[in-house]
C-alpha positions, -999 to 999 in steps of 0.1 A, spaced: 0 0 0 12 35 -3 29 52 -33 59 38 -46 94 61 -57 102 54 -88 130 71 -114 111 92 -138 105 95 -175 103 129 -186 92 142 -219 101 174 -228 93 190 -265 89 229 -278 107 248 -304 142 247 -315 161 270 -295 137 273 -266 168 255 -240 157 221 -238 193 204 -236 201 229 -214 171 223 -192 178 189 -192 218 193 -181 201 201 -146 188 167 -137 211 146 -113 240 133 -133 229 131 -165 249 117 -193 233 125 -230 233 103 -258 232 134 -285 216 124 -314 215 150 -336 248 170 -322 228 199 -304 249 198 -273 282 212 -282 278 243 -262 269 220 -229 295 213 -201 279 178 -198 290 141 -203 278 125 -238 285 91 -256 294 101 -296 273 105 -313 252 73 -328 254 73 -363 229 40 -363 199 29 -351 223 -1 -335 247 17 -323 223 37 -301 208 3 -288 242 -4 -281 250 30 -258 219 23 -237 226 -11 -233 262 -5 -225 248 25 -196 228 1 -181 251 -22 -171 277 6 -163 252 27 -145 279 41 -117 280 70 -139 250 87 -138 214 90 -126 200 102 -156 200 98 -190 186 118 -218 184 114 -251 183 144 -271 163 142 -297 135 116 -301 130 125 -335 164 126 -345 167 89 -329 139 83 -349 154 89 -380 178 63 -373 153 39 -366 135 46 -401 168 36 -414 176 4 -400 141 -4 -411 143 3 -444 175 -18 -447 166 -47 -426 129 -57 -435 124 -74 -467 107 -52 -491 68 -60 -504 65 -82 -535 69 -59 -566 96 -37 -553 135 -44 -553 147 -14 -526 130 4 -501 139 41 -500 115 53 -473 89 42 -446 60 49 -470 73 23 -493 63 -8 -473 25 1 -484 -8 -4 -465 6 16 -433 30 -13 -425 61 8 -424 49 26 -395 38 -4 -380 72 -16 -378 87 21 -369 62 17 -336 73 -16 -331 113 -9 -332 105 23 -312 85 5 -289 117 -16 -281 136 12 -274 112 24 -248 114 -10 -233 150 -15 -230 145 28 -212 119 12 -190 150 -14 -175 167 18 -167 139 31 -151 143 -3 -130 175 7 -121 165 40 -106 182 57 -136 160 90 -147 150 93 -184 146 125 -198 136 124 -238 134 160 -261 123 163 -293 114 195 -313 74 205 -323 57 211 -351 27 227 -356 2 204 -370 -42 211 -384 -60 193 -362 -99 185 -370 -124 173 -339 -143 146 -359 -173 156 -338 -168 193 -342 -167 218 -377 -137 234 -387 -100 229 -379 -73 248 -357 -34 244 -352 -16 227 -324 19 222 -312 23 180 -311 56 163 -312 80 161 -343 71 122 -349 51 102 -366 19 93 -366 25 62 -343 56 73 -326 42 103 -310 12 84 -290 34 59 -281 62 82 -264 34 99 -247 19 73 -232 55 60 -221 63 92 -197 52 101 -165 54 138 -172 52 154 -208 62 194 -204 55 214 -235 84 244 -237 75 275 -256 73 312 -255 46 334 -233 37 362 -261 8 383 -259 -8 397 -285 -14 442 -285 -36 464 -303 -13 497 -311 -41 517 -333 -68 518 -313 -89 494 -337 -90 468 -316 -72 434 -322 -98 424 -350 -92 451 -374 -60 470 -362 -25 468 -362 -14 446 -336 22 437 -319 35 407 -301 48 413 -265 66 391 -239 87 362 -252 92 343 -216 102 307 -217 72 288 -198 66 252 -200 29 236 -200 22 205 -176 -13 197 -183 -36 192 -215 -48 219 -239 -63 218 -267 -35 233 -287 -6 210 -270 -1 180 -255 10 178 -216 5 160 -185 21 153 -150 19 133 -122 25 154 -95 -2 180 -95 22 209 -110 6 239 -120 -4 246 -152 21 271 -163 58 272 -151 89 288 -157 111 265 -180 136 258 -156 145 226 -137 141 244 -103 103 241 -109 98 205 -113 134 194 -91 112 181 -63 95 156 -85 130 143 -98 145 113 -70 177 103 -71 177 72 -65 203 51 -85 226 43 -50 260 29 -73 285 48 -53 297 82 -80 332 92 -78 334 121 -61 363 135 -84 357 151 -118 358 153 -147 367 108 -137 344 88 -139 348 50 -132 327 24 -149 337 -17 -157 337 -20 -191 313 -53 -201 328 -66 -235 360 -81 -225 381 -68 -192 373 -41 -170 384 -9 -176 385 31 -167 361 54 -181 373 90 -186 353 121 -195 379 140 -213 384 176 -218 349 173 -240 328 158 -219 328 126 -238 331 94 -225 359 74 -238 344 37 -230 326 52 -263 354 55 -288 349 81 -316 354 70 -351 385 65 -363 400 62 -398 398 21 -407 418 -1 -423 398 2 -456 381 37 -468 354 20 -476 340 8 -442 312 29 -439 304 54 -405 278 30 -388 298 2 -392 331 21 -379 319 35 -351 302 1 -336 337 -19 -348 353 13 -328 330 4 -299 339 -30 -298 374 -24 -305 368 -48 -335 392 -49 -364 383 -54 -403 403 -89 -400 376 -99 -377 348 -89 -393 364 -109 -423 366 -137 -405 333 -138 -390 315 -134 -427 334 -165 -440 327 -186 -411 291 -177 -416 293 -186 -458 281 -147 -463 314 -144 -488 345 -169 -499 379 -165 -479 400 -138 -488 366 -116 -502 382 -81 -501 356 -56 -475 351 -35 -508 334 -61 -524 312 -64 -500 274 -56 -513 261 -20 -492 231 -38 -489 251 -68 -466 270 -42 -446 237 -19 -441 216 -52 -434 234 -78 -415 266 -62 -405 254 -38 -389 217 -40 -385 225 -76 -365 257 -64 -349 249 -77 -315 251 -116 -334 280 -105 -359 297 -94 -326 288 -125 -307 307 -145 -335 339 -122 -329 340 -131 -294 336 -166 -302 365 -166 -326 388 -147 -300 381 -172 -274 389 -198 -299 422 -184 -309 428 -179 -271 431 -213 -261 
């Protein structure tokens, strides 16, 4: 009986440029997974950025079970993550009779495109919802669009702020959170002619950043801790609903921050003079020029070489021994190599501890 603390899962959308990555650098140790680059300005720790819908997967999967870093984690934005998760669709389900290639999530037919997008997505929130277990905050942004909405019970149509997502994305996220806060900008709206605000000249006033906690019929909000209505956007309004309750045992030196490394042997994690966290490795050249970036940055991740991957695609049959990586069909790389890294890299292992013993 009785309520229950629990970590959080915060939403927070609005305009570009309203502040919020920076509202979101004030939670309790948050490390961003930044996928769309935004927070170069921040003092804050951040994995590199994913260039795959994989890769990401992998970050959060690696944060969980190296949570001594941090109490939160935001990932900033939704709809850039979801980008990346259009992609790996398009490349790893098999396209509809009739069509060789699928370019775009419309191209599956029938609606089934986003039917896999929400299904994908719906993983993601999942594998969140384990840190959430943890007592790990989660705080999602994502940008907002103004979108015609039509009542189908009343005439007529009006705009409203919603989410930068799709169709099914955007529900989905929203049922997800505990607390959806809608940033934007308090303007008011003043006659200057003395015509009245009908048929006169009129001027736009104010330009406060306020965040919305509860529904309206022009945005989307809600909360779970009886908030008022209209805030100041700034973390010091809703701090109190926020626990910290991850109890891992931070270092109390920075910018050091110790976490075992889960692939092979433990290891030191460093935040370095950028704030990023060097378990995550940031690309570097490879042996070829033509590994592409999503494969790169997971073989950097791994700290997998080309030989390996060579070895692991002939020991599956995928190409014959001594198949130069160039030959390799995009398609394969896009589809299997990277888009099923977490068994591709399962092989790699295998084969080290072979060689090992």
């Amino acid at each position: 009986m009785g309520k229950i603390e629990s970590a959080q899962k915060v939403v927070v959308y609005g305009p570009e440029g309203i502040g919020k990555s920076t509202f979101a650098s004030h939670f309790p140790h948050p490390i961003f997974i930044d996928t769309e680059g935004s927070t170069k300005h921040l003092d804050v720790a951040r994995t590199p950025r994913p260039s795959s819908w994989t890769l990401l997967i992998e970050q959060i999967r690696y944060l969980k079970s190296n949570s001594q870093a941090l109490d939160t984690l935001v990932i900033d934005t939704a709809d850039w993550a979801e980008i990346l998760c259009i992609e790996y669709i398009c490349a790893n389900k098999l396209p509809p009779k009739g069509k060789e290639n699928i370019i775009g999530i419309e191209d599956f037919g029938y609606g089934k495109g986003y039917t896999y997008l929400a299904e994908e997505f719906g993983r993601l929130l999942n594998l969140l919802e384990e840190l959430i277990e943890l007592g790990i905050n989660v705080v999602i942004n994502a940008h907002a669009q103004m979108r015609k909405f039509e009542q189908p019970d009343e005439l007529g149509s009006y705009d409203r702020w919603e989410m930068k997502l799709q169709k099914k994305t955007a529900p989905l996220l929203k049922e997800w959170a505990d607390m959806v806060l809608f940033a934007n900008y308090k303007t008011y709206v003043v006659n200057v002619d003395n015509q009245g605000v009908q048929k006169g000249k009129n001027k736009a006033q104010g330009g406060n950043r306020v965040m919305y906690t509860t529904h309206h019929p022009c945005w989307d909000a809600k909360n779970r801790d009886n908030l008022k209505e209209q805030l100041e956007f700034k973390y010091q309004e809703i701090a109190h609903c926020i626990p910290t309750l991850n109890q891992t045992e931070k270092s109390v030196v920075e910018p050091v921050v110790q976490v075992a490394e889960t692939i092979n042997t433990q290891t030191e994690i460093i935040t370095n003079k950028d704030n990023k966290i060097d378990g995550f490795t940031e690309v570097v050249e490879a042996d070829s020029d033509f590994v592409p970036k999503p494969l790169a940055d997971l073989m950097e991740n791994g700290k997998v070489t080309l030989a390996e991957i060579q070895k692991a695609v002939e020991l599956r049959g995928y190409y014959p021994p001594n198949t130069p990586f160039k030959n390799y069909d995009p398609d394969f790389i896009s589809g299997v190599l990277v888009g099923a890294w977490a068994q591709v890299f399962k092989i790699i292992l295998d084969i080290r501890n072979e060689e090992e013993k």
